[in-house]
C-alpha positions as a Markdown table, in Angstrom:
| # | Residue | x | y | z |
|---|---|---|---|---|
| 1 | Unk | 0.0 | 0.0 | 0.0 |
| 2 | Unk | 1.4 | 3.2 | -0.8 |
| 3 | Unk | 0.3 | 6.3 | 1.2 |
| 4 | Unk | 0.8 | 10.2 | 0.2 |
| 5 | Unk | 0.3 | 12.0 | 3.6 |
| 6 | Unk | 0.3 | 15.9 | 3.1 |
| 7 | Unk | -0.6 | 19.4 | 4.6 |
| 8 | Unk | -1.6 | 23.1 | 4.4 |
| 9 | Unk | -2.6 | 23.8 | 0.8 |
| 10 | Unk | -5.0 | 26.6 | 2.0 |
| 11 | Unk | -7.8 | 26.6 | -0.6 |
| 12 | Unk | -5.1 | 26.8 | -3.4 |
| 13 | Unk | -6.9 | 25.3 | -6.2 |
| 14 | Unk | -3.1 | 24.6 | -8.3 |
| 15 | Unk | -2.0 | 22.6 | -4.9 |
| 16 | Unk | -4.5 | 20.4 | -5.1 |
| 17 | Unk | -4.4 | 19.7 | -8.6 |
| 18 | Unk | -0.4 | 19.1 | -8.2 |
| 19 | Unk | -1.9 | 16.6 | -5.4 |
| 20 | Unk | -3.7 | 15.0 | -7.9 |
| 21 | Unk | -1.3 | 14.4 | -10.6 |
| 22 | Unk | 1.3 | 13.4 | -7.5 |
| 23 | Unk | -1.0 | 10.7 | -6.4 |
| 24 | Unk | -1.6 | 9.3 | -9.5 |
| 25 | Unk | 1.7 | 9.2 | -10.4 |
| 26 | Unk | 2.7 | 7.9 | -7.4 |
| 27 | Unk | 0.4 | 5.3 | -7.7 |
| 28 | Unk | -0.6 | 6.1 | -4.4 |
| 29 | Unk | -3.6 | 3.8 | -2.7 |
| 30 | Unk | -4.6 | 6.5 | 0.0 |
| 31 | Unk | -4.0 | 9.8 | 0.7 |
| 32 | Unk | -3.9 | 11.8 | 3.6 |
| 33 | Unk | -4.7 | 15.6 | 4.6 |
| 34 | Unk | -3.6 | 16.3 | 8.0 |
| 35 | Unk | -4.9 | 19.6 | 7.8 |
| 36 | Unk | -4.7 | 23.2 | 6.7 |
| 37 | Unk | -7.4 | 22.2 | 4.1 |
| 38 | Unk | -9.3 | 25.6 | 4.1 |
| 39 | Unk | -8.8 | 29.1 | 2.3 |
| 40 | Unk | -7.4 | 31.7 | 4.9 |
| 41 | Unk | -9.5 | 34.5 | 5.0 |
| 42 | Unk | -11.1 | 36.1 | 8.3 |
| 43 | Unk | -14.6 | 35.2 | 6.1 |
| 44 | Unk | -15.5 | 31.8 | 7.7 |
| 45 | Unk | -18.8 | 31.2 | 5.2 |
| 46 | Unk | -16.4 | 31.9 | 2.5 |
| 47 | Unk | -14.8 | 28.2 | 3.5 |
| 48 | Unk | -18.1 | 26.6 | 2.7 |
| 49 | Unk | -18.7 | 27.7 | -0.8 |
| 50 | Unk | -15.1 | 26.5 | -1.5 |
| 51 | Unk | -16.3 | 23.3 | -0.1 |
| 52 | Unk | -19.0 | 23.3 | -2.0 |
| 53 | Unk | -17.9 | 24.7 | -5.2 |
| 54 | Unk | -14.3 | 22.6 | -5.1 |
| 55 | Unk | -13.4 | 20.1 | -2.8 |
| 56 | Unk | -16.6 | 18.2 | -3.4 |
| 57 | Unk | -15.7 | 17.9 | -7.3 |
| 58 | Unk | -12.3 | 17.5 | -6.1 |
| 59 | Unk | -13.2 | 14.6 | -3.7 |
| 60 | Unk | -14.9 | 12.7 | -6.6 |
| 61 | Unk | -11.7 | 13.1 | -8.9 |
| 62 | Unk | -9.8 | 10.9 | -6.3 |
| 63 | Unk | -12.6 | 8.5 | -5.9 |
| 64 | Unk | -13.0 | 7.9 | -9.8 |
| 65 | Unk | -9.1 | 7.2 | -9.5 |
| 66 | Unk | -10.2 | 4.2 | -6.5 |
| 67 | Unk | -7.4 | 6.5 | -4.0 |
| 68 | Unk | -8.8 | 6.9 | -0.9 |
| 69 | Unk | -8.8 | 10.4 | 0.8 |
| 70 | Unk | -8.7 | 10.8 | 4.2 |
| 71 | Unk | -8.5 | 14.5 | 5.8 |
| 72 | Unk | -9.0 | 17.0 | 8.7 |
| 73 | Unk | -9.7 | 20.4 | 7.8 |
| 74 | Unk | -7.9 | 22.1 | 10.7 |
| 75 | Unk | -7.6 | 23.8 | 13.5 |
| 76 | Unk | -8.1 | 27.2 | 11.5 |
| 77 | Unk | -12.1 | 26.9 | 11.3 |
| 78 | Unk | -11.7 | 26.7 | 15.5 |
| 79 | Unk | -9.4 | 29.6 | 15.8 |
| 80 | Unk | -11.7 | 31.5 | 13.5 |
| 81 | Unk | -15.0 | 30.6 | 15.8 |
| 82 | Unk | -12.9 | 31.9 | 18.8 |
| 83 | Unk | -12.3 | 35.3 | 17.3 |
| 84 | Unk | -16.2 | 35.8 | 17.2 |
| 85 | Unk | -17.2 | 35.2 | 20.8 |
């Protein structure tokens, strides 16, 4: 089994199409996000439309290519809640 463990790509859109094409051409089986998955921006509902408008699609790329993605978003979205009490 080969696994591609990686980090904070931010919301960069390039990143995680580099991840992508590193996966697949590291024939990798799984990969992992250990975090730092979210755009930075002091905006918190500006995270969900990224979700919604690109990780989901981006999600189903790795699934078509049978690599299993495994992830935590971070500690950001939780530092970000604790600026607003």
């Amino acid at each position: 089994m080969k696994v591609l463990f990686f980090t904070d790509l931010h919301g960069s859109k390039w990143k995680y199409e580099r991840l992508f094409e590193a996966a697949k051409e590291f024939q990798a089986n799984v990969v992992i996000n250990g975090g730092g998955m979210l755009p930075k921006n002091s905006e918190p509902f500006r995270q969900g439309e990224f979700i919604a408008d690109y990780l989901d699609n981006n999600f189903a790329r790795f699934n078509s290519a049978r690599i299993y993605y495994f992830c935590y978003y971070g500690t950001m979205m939780y530092l970000l809640s604790l600026d607003h009490q």
